[in-house]
C-alpha positions as CSV (number, residue, x, y, z in Angstrom):
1,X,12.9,22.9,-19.9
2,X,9.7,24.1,-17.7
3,X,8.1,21.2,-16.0
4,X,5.0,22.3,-14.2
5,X,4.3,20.4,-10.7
6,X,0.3,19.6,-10.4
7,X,-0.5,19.6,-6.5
8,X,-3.2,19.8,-4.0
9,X,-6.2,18.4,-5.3
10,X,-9.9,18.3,-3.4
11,X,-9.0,14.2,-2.2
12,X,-8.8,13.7,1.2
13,X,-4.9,13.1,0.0
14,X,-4.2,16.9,-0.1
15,X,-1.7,17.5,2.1
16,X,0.0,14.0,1.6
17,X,0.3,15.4,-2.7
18,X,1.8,18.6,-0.7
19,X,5.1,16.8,0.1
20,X,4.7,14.6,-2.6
21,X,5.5,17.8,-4.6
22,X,7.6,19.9,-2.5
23,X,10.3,17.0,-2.8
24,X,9.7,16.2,-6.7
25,X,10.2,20.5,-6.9
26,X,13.8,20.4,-4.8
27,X,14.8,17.5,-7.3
28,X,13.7,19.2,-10.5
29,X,15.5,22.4,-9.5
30,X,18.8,19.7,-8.2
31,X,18.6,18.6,-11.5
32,X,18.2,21.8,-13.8
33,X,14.7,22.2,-15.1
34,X,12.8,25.1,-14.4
35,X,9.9,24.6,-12.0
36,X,6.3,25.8,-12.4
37,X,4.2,24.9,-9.4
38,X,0.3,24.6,-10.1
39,X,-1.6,24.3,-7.8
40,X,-5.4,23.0,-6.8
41,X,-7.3,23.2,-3.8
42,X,-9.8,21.4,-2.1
43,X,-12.5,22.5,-4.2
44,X,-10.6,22.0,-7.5
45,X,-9.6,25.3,-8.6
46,X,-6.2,25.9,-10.3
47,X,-4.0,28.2,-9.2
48,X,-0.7,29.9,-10.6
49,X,1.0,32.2,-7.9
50,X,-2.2,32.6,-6.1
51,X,-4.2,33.6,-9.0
52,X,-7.2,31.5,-9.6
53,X,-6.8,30.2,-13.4
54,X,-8.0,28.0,-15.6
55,X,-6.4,24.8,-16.2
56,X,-5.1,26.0,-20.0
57,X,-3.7,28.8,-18.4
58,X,-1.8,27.2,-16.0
59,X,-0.6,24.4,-18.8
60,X,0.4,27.6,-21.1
61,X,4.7,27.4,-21.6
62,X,5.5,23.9,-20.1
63,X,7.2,21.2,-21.9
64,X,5.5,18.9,-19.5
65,X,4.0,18.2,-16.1
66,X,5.1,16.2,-13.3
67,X,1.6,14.4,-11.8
68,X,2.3,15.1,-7.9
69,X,-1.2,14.4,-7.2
70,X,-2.6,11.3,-5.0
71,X,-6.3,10.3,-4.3
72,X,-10.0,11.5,-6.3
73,X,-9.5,13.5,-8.9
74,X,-5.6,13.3,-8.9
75,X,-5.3,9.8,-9.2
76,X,-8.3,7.8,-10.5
77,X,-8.0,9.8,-14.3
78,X,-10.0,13.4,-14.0
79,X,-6.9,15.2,-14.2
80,X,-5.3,12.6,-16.9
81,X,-7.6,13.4,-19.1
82,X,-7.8,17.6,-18.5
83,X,-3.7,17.1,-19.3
84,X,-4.5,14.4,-22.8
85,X,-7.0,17.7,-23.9
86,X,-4.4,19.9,-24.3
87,X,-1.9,17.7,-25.3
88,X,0.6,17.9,-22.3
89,X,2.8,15.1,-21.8
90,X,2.7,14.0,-18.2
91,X,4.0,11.6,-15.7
92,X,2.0,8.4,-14.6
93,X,-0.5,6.7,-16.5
94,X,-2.6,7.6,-18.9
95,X,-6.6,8.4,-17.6
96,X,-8.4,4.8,-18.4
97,X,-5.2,2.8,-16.9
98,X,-5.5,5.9,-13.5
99,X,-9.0,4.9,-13.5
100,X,-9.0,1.5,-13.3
101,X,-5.9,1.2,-11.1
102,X,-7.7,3.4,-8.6
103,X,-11.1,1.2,-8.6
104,X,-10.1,-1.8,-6.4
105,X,-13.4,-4.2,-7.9
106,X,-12.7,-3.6,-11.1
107,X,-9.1,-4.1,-11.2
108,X,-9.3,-7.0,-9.5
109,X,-11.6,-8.6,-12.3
110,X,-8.4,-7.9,-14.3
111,X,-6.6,-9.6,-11.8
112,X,-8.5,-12.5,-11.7
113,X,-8.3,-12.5,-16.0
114,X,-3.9,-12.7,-14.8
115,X,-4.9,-15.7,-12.4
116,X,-3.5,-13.8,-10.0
117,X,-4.0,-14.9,-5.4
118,X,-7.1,-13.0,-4.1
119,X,-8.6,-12.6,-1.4
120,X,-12.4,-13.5,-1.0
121,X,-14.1,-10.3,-1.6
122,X,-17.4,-8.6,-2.0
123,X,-18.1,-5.2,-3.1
124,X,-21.5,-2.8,-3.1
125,X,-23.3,0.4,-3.3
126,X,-25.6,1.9,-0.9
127,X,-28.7,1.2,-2.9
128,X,-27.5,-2.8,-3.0
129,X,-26.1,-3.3,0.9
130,X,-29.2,-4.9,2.6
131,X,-29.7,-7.1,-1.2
132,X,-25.9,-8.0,-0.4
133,X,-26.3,-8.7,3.1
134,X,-28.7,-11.2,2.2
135,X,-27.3,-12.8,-1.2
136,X,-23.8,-13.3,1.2
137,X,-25.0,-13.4,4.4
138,X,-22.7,-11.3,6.9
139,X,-23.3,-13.1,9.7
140,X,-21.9,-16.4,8.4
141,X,-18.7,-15.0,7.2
142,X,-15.3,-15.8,9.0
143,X,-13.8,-12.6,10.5
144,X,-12.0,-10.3,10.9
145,X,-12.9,-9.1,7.7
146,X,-10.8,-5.9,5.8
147,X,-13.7,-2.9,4.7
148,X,-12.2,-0.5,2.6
149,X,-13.8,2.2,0.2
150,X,-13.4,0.9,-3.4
151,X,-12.1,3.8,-4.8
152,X,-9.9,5.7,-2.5
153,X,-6.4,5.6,-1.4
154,X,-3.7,5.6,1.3
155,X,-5.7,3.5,3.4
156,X,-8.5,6.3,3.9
157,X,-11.4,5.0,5.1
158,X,-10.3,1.2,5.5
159,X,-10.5,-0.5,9.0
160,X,-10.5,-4.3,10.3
161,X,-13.9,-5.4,12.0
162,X,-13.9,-8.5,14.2
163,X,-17.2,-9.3,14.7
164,X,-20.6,-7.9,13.3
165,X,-21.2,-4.9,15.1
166,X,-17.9,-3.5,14.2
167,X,-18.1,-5.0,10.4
168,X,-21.5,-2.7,10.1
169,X,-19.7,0.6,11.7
170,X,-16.4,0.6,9.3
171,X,-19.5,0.0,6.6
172,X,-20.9,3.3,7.0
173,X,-17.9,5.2,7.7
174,X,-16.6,3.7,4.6
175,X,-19.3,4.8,2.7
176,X,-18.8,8.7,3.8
177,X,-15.6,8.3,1.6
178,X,-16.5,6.4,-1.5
179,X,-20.8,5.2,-3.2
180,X,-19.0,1.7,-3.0
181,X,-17.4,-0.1,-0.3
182,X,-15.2,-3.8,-0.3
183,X,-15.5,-6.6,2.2
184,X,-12.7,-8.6,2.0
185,X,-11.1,-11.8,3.6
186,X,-8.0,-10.7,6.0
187,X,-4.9,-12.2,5.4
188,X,-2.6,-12.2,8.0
189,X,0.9,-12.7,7.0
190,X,3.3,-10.6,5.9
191,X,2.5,-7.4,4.2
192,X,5.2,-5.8,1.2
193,X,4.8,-4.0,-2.1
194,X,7.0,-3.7,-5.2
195,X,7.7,-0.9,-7.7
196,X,8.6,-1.2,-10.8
197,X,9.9,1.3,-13.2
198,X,9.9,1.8,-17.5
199,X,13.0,1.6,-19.6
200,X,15.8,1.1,-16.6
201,X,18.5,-1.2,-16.7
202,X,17.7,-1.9,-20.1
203,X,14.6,-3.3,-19.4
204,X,11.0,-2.3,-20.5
205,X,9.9,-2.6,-17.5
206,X,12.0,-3.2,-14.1
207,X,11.0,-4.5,-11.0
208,X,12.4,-3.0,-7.7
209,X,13.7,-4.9,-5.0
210,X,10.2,-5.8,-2.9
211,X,9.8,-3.8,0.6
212,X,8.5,-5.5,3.9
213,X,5.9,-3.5,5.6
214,X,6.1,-4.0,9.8
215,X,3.4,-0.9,10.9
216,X,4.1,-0.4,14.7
217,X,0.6,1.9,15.0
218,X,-1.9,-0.2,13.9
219,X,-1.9,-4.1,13.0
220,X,-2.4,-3.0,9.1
221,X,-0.7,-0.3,6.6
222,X,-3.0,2.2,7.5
223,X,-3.0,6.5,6.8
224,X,-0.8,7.0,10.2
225,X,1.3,4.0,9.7
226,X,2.2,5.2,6.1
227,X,2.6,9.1,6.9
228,X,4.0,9.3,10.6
229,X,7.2,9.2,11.3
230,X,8.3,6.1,12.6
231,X,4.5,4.8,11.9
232,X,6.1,1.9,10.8
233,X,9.5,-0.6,9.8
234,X,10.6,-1.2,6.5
235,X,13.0,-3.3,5.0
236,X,14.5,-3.7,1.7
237,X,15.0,-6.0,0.4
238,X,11.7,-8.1,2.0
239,X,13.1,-10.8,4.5
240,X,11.4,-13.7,1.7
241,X,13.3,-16.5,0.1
242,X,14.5,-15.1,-3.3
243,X,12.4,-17.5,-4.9
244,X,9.1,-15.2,-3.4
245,X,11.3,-12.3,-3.9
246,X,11.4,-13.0,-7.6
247,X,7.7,-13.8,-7.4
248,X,6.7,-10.9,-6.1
249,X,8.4,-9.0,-8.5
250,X,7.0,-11.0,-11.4
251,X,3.2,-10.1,-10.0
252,X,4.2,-6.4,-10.0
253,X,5.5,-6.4,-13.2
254,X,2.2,-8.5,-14.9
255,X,0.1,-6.3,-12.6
256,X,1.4,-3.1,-14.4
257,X,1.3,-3.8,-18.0
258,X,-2.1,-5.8,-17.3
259,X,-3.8,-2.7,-15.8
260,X,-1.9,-1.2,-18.8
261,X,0.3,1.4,-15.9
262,X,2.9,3.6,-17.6
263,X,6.2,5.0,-15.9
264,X,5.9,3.4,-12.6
265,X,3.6,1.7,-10.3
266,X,3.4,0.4,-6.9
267,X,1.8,-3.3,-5.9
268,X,0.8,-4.2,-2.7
269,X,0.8,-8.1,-2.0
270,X,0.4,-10.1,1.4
271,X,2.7,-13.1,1.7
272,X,0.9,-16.0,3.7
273,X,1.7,-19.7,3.9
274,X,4.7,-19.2,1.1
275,X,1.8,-17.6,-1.1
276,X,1.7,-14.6,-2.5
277,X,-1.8,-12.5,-2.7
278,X,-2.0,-9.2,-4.8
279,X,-3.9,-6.1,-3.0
280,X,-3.8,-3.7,-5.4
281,X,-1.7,-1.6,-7.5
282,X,-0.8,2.0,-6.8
283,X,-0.7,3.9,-10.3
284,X,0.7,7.1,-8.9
285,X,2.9,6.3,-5.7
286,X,3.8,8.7,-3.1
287,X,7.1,10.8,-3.2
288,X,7.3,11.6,0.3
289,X,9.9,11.6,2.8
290,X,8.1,8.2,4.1
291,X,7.2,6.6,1.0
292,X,8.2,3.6,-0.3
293,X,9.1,3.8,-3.6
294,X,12.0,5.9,-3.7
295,X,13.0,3.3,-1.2
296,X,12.7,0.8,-3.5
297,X,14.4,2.7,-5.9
298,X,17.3,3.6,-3.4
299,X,17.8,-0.1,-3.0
300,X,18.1,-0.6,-7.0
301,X,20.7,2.3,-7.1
302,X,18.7,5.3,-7.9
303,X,19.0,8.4,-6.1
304,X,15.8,10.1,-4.9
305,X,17.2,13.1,-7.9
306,X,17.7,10.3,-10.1
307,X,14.5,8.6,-9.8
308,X,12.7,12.2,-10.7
309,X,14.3,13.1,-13.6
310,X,13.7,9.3,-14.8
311,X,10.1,9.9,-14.2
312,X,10.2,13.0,-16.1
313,X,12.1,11.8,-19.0
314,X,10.2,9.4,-19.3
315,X,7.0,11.4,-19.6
316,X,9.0,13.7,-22.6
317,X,9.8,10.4,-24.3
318,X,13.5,11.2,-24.1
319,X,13.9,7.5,-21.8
């Protein structure tokens, strides 16, 4: 079977979907399908072999297509819904789930509908700051404070801000990543995320064994932390009494189905005061050398090889 490998993209992920793909490729090949890499650059053009194409072109003769893409466009449902035109079936979620995974606000309305931990949070557009800034006042709120771009991933554009001054900066350069931007409470405590995973181990969906996040560059999961090597420590299983281990699991599992995920999914939860507080949920996870799913996965028994062809399966219905 020909499964093509989407990569690239114009998010500020590019290079980060780059070695997303290059490892899902070695696996495919380990494993015995035949590989068809497609790729996209930064200003969204497909390309087969160099050629620029259109996106039927590039979907012509694949039984199905292995999502390698993280960030805008990749990841928030553009692309889901170019591959549900033509009929292709493809890893990840479908484009409404994609899209509503990737927008932090709305997903954690959903959230909220699961009676799920938040954090305080406040979220607004450019047009609506200084009407925000007055309806909350800023000045009155206990810092620090997390300020992340509502729909992006990977951390871009997110920083801590410990007073005012600094709150307003990581505001603006927020906003030269997303229209909307999130204030939210920090929570200092202990950072980890879960997997989980379709039709494995006989069950519809299965939770991986939680991962404990210690970054060593920064004092949050940020961009470098997640991509450098040796940007941070992780442990699997998470040093947390099983009861929060089974906890955590539980959240990832109602997280995924309520955002209505398929395949696979990645939560992110802090851990403070023996509570658990979701994040958000990843939709389409990294496959990198670094990232923490296959980690996960490693833990439950799965081979990075296995944990592909899984994915794939899945996507062709034969899981």
């Amino acid at each position: 079977m020909t499964i093509g490998v989407l990569k690239g993209g114009p998010s500020s992920e590019h290079e980060v979907s780059l070695k997303t793909a290059q490892n899902v490729e070695r696996a495919l090949l380990n494993r015995g399908f035949f590989v068809k890499p497609i790729f996209v650059d930064k200003n969204g053009w497909w390309h087969i072999k160099n050629f620029k194409v259109s996106p039927m072109f590039a979907l012509d003769q694949v039984d199905g297509v292995f999502n390698a893409m993280h960030g805008e466009y990749g990841e928030d449902g553009q692309v889901q819904k170019i591959l549900e035109k033509h009929g292709i079936p493809f890893t990840g979620s479908g484009s409404f789930s994609s899209e509503l995974a990737m927008n932090k606000l709305e997903s954690k309305k959903v959230f909220q509908e699961e009676n799920m931990p938040l954090a305080w949070h406040v979220a607004f557009d450019k047009g609506s700051e200084k009407e925000a800034k007055r309806r909350v006042n800023f000045e009155a709120l206990d810092f620090p404070l997390v300020v992340k771009p509502v729909d992006r991933g990977s951390s871009v554009g997110v920083g801590i801000a410990y007073n005012l001054q600094e709150l307003n900066g990581l505001i603006a350069q927020s906003f030269k990543h997303s229209d909307k931007v999130m204030i939210e409470q920090y929570l200092e405590g202990t950072e980890i995320t879960c997997g989980v995973l379709e039709n494995y181990k006989d069950q519809k969906v299965f939770a991986l064994p939680p991962t404990e996040i210690v970054p060593r560059l920064s004092n949050f999961f940020d961009y470098s932390s997640k991509y450098e090597s040796g940007g941070s420590d992780e442990i699997t299983p998470a040093r947390l009494s099983d009861l929060l281990l089974r906890r955590a699991q539980d959240i990832a599992k109602t997280a995924h189905q309520a955002l209505g995920c398929r395949h696979y999914s990645r939560t992110d939860m802090i851990v403070k005061d023996g509570k658990i507080y979701i994040l958000e949920v990843n939709a389409l996870p990294g496959l990198t050398a670094t990232s923490l799913l296959p980690q996960g996965a490693q833990s439950a028994g799965l081979s990075f090889d296995d944990l592909i062809e899984h994915l794939v399966l899945l996507a062709l219905g034969k899981r």
